[in-house]
N, CA, C and O atoms as CSV, one atom per row, in Angstrom:
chain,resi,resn,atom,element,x,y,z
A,1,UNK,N,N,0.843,-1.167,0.000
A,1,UNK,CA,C,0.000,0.000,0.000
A,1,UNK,C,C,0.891,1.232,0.000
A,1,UNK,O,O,1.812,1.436,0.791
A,2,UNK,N,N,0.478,2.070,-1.040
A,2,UNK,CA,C,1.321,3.666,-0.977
A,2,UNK,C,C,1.101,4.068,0.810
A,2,UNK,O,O,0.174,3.930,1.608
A,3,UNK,N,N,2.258,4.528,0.865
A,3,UNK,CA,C,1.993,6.435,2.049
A,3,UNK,C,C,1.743,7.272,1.085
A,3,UNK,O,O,2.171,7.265,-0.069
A,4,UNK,N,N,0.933,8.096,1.676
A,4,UNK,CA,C,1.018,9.858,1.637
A,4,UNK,C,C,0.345,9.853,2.712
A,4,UNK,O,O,0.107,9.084,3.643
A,5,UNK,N,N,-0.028,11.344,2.226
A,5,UNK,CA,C,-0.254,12.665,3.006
A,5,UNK,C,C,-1.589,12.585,2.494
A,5,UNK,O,O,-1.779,12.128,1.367
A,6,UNK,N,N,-2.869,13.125,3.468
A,6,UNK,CA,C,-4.136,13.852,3.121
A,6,UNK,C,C,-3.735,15.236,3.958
A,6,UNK,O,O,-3.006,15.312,4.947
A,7,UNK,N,N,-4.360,16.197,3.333
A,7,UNK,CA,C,-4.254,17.892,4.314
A,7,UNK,C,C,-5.864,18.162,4.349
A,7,UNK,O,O,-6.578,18.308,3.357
A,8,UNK,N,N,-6.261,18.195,5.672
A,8,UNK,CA,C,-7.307,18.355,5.696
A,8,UNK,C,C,-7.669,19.991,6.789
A,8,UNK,O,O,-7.288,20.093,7.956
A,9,UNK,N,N,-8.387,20.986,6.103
A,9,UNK,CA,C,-8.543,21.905,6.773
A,9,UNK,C,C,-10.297,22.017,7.725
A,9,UNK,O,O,-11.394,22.179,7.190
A,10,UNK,N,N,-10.011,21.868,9.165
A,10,UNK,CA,C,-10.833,22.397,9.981
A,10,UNK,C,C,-10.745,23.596,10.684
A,10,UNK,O,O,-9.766,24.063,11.265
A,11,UNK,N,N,-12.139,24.154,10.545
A,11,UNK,CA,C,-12.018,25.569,11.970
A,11,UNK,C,C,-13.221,25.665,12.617
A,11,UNK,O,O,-14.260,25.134,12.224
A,12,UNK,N,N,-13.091,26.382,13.673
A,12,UNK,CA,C,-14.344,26.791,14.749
A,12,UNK,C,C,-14.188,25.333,15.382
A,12,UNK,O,O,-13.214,24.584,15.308
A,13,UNK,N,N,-15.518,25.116,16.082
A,13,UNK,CA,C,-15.719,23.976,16.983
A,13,UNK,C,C,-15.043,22.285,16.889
A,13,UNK,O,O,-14.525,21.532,17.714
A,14,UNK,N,N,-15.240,22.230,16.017
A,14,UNK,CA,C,-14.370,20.862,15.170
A,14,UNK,C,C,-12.732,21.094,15.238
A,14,UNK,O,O,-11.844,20.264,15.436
A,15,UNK,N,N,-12.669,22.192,15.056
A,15,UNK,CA,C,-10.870,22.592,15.001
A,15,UNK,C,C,-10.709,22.776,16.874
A,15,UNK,O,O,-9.620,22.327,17.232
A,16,UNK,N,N,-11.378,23.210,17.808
A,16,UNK,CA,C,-11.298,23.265,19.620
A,16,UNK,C,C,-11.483,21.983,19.737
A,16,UNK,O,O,-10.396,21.407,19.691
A,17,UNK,N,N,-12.322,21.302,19.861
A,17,UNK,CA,C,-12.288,19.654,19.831
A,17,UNK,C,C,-10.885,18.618,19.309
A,17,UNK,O,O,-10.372,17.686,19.929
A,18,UNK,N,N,-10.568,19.104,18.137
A,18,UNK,CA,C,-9.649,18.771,17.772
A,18,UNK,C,C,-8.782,18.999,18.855
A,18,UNK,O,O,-8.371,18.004,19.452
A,19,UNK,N,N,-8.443,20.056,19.205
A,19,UNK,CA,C,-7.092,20.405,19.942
A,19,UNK,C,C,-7.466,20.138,21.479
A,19,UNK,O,O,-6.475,20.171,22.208
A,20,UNK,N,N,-8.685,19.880,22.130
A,20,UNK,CA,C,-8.679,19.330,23.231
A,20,UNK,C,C,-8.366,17.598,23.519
A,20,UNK,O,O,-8.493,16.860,24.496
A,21,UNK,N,N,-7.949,17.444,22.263
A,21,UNK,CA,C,-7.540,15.847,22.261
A,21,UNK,C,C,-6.125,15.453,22.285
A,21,UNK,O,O,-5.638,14.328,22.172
A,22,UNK,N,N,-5.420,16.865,22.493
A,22,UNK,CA,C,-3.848,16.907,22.132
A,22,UNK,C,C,-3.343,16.899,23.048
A,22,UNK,O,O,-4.067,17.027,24.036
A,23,UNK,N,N,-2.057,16.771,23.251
A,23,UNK,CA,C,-1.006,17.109,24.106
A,23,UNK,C,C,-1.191,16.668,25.467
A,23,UNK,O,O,-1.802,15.642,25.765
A,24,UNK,N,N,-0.519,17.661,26.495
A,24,UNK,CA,C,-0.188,17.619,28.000
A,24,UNK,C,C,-2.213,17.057,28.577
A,24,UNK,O,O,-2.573,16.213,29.398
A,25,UNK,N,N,-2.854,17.786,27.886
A,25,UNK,CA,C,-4.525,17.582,28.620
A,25,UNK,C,C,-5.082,16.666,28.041
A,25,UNK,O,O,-6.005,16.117,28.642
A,26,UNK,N,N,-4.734,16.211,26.747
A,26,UNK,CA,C,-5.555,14.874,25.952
A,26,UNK,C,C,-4.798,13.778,25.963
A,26,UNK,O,O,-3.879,13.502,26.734
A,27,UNK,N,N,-5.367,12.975,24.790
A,27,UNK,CA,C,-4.662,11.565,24.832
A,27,UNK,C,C,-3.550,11.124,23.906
A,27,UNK,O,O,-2.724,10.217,24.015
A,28,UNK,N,N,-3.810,12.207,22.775
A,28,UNK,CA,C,-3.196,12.448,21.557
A,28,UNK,C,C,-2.052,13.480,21.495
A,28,UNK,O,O,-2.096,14.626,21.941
A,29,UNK,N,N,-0.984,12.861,20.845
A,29,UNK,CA,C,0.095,13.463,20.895
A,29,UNK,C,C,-0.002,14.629,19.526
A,29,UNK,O,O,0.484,15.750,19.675
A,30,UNK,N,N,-0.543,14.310,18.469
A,30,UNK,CA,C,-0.760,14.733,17.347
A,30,UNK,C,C,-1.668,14.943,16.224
A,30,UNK,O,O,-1.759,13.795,15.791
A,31,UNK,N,N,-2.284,15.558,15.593
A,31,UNK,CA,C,-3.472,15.422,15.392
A,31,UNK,C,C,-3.770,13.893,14.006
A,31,UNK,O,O,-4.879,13.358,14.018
A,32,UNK,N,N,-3.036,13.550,13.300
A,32,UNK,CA,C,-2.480,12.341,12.553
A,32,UNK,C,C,-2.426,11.422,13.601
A,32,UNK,O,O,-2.365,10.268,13.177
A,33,UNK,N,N,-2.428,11.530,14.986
A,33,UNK,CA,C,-2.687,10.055,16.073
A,33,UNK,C,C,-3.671,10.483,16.172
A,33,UNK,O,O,-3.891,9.941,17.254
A,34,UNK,N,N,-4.462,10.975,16.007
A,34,UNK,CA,C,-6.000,11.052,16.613
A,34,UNK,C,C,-7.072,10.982,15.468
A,34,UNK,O,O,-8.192,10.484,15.590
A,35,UNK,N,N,-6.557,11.555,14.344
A,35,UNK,CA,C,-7.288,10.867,13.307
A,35,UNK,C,C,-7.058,9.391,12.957
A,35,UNK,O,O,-8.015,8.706,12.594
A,36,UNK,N,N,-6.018,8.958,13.039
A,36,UNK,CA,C,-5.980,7.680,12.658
A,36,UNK,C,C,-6.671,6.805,13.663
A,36,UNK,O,O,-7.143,5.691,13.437
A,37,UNK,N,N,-6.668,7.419,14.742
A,37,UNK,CA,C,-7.697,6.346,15.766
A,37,UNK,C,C,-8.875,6.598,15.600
A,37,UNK,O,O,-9.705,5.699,15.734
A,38,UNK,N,N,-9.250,7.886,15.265
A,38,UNK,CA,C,-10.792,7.537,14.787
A,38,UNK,C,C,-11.331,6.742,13.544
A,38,UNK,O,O,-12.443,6.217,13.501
A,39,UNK,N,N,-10.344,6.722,12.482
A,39,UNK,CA,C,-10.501,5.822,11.536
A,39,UNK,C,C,-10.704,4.465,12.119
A,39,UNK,O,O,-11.749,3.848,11.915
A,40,UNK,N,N,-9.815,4.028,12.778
A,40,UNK,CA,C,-9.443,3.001,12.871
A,40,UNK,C,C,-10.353,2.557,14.076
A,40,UNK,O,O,-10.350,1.329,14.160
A,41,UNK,N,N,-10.976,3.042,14.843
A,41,UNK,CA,C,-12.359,3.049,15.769
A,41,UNK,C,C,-14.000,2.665,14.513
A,41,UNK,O,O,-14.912,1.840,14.449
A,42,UNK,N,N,-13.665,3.501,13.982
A,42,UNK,CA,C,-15.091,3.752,12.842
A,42,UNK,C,C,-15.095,2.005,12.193
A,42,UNK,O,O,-15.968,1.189,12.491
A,43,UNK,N,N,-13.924,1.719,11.279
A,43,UNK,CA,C,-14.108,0.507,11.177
A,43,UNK,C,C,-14.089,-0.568,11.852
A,43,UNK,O,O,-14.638,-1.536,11.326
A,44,UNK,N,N,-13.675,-0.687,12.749
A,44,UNK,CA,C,-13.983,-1.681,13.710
A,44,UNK,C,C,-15.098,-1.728,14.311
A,44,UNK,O,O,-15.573,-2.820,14.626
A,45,UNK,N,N,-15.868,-0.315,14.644
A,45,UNK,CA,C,-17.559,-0.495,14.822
A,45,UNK,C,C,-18.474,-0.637,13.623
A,45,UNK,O,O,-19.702,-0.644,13.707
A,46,UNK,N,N,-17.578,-0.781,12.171
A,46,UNK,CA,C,-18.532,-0.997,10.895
A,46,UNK,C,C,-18.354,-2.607,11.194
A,46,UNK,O,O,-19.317,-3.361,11.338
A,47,UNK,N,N,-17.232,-2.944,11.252
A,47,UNK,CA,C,-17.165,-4.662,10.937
A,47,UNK,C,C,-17.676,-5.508,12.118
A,47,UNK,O,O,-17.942,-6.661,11.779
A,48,UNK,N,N,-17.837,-5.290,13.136
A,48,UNK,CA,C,-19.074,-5.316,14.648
A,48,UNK,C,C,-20.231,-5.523,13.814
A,48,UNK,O,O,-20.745,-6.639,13.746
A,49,UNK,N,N,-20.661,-4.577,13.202
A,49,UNK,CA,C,-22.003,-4.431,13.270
A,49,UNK,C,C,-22.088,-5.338,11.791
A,49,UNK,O,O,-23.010,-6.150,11.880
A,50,UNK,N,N,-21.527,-5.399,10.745
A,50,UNK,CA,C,-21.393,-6.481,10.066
A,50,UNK,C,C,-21.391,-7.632,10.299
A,50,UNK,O,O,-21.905,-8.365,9.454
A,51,UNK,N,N,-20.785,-8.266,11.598
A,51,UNK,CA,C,-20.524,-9.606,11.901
A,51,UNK,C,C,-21.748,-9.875,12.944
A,51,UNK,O,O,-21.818,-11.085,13.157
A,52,UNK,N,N,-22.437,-9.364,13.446
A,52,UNK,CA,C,-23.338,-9.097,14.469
A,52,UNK,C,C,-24.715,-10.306,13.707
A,52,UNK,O,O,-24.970,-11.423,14.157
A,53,UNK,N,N,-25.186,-9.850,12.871
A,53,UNK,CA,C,-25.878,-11.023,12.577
A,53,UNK,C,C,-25.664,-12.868,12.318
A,53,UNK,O,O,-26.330,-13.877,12.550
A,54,UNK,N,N,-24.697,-12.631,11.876
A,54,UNK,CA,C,-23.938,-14.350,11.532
A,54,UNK,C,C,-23.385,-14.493,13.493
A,54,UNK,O,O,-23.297,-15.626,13.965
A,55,UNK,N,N,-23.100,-13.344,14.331
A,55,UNK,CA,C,-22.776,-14.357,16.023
A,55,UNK,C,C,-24.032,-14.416,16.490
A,55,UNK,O,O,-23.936,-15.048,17.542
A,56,UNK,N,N,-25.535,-14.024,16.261
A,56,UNK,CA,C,-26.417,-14.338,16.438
A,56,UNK,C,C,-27.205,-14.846,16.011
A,56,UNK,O,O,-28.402,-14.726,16.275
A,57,UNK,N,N,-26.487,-15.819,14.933
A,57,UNK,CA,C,-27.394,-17.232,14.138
A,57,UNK,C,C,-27.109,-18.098,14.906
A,57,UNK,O,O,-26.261,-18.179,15.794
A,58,UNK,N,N,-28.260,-19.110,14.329
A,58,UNK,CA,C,-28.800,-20.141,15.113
A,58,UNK,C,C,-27.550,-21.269,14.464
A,58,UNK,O,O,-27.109,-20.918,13.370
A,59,UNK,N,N,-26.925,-22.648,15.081
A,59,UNK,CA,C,-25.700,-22.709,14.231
A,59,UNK,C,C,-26.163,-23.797,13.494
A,59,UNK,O,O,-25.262,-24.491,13.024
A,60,UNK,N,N,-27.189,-24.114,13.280
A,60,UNK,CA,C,-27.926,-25.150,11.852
A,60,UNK,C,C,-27.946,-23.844,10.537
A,60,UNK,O,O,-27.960,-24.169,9.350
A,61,UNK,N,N,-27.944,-22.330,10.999
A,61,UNK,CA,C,-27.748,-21.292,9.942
A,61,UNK,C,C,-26.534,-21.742,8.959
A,61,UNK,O,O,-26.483,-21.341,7.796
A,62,UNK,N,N,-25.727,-22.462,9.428
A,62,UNK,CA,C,-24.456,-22.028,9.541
A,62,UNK,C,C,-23.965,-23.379,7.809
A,62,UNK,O,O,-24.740,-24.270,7.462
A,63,UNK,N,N,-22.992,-23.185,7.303
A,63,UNK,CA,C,-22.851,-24.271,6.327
A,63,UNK,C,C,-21.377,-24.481,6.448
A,63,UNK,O,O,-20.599,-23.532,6.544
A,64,UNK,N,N,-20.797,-26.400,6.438
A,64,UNK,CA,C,-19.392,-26.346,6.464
A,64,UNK,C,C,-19.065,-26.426,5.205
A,64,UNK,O,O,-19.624,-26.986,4.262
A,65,UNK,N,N,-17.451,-25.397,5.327
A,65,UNK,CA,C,-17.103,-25.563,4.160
A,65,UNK,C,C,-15.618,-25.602,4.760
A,65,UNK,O,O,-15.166,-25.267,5.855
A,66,UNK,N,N,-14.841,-26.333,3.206
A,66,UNK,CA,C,-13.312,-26.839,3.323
A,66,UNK,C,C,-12.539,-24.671,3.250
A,66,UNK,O,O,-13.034,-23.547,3.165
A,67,UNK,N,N,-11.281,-25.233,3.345
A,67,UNK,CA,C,-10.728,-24.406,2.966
A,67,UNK,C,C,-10.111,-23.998,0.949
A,67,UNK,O,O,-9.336,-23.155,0.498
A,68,UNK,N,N,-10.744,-24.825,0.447
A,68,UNK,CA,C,-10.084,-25.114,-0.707
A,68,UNK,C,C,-11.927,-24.634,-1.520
A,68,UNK,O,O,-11.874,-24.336,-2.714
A,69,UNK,N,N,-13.288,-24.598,-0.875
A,69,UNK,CA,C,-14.289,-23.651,-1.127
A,69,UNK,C,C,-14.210,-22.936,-0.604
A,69,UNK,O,O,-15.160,-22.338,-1.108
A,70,UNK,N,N,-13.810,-22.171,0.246
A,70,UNK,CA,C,-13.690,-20.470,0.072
A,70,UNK,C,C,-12.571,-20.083,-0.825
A,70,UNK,O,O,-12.731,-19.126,-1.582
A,71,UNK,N,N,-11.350,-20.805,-0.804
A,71,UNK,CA,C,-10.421,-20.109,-2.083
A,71,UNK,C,C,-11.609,-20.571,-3.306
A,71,UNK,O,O,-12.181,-19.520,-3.593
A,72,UNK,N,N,-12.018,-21.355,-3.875
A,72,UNK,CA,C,-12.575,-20.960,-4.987
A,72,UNK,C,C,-13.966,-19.776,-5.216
A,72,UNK,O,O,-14.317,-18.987,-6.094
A,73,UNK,N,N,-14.501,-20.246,-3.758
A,73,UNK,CA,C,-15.757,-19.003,-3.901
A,73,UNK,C,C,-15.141,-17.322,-4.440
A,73,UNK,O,O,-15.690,-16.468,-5.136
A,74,UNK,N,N,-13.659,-17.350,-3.699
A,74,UNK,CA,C,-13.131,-16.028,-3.340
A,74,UNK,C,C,-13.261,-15.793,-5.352
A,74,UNK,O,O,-13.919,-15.010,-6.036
A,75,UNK,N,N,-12.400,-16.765,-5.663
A,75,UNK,CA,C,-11.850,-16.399,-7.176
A,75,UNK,C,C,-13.017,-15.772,-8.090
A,75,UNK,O,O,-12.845,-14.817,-8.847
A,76,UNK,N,N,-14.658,-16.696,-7.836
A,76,UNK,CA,C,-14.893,-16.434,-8.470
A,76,UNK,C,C,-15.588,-15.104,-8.408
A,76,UNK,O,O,-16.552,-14.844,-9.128
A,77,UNK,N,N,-15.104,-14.307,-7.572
A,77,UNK,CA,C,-15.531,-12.820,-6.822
A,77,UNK,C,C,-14.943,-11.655,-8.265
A,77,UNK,O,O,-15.061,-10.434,-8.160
C-alpha cells in the first residue's frame, strides 16, 4: 500500500475539539494520532455491526465448508 499525506482543513468547533484531544490535557500526541484512531475506531464499529448477525445465528444457519471452497468461492468474486 502507498503512504502519503491527506491535508485536511478544519475551523471553529471541530478545530477546539480537535485540539482538546492533544497534548499535556488529551490523549493524543498529534493530530495524525488522533485521526488515525478515529478511523481506525469507525471501522472496527462498521465490521461489529457487520458480523453481528452471523454471532447471532442459530448454528444449523451455519454451512461447512473446506478451505479449498472459500479459495474458490473467493476467485470467483
Amino acid at each position: 500500500m502507498a503512504s502519503g499525506s491527506i491535508h485536511v482543513k478544519v475551523s471553529g468547533q471541530l478545530q477546539d475539539h480537535i485540539q482538546r484531544q492533544l497534548g499535556d490535557d488529551g490523549l493524543y500526541e498529534n493530530t495524525s494520532e488522533y485521526i488515525r484512531e478515529l478511523i481506525s475506531r469507525e471501522a472496527w464499529d462498521m465490521l461489529q455491526r457487520q458480523l453481528a448477525p452471523a454471532m447471532r445465528a442459530e448454528d444449523s444457519q451455519f454451512v461447512a465448508a473446506s478451505a479449498e471452497d472459500v479459495i474458490r468461492r473467493n476467485k470467483r468474486r
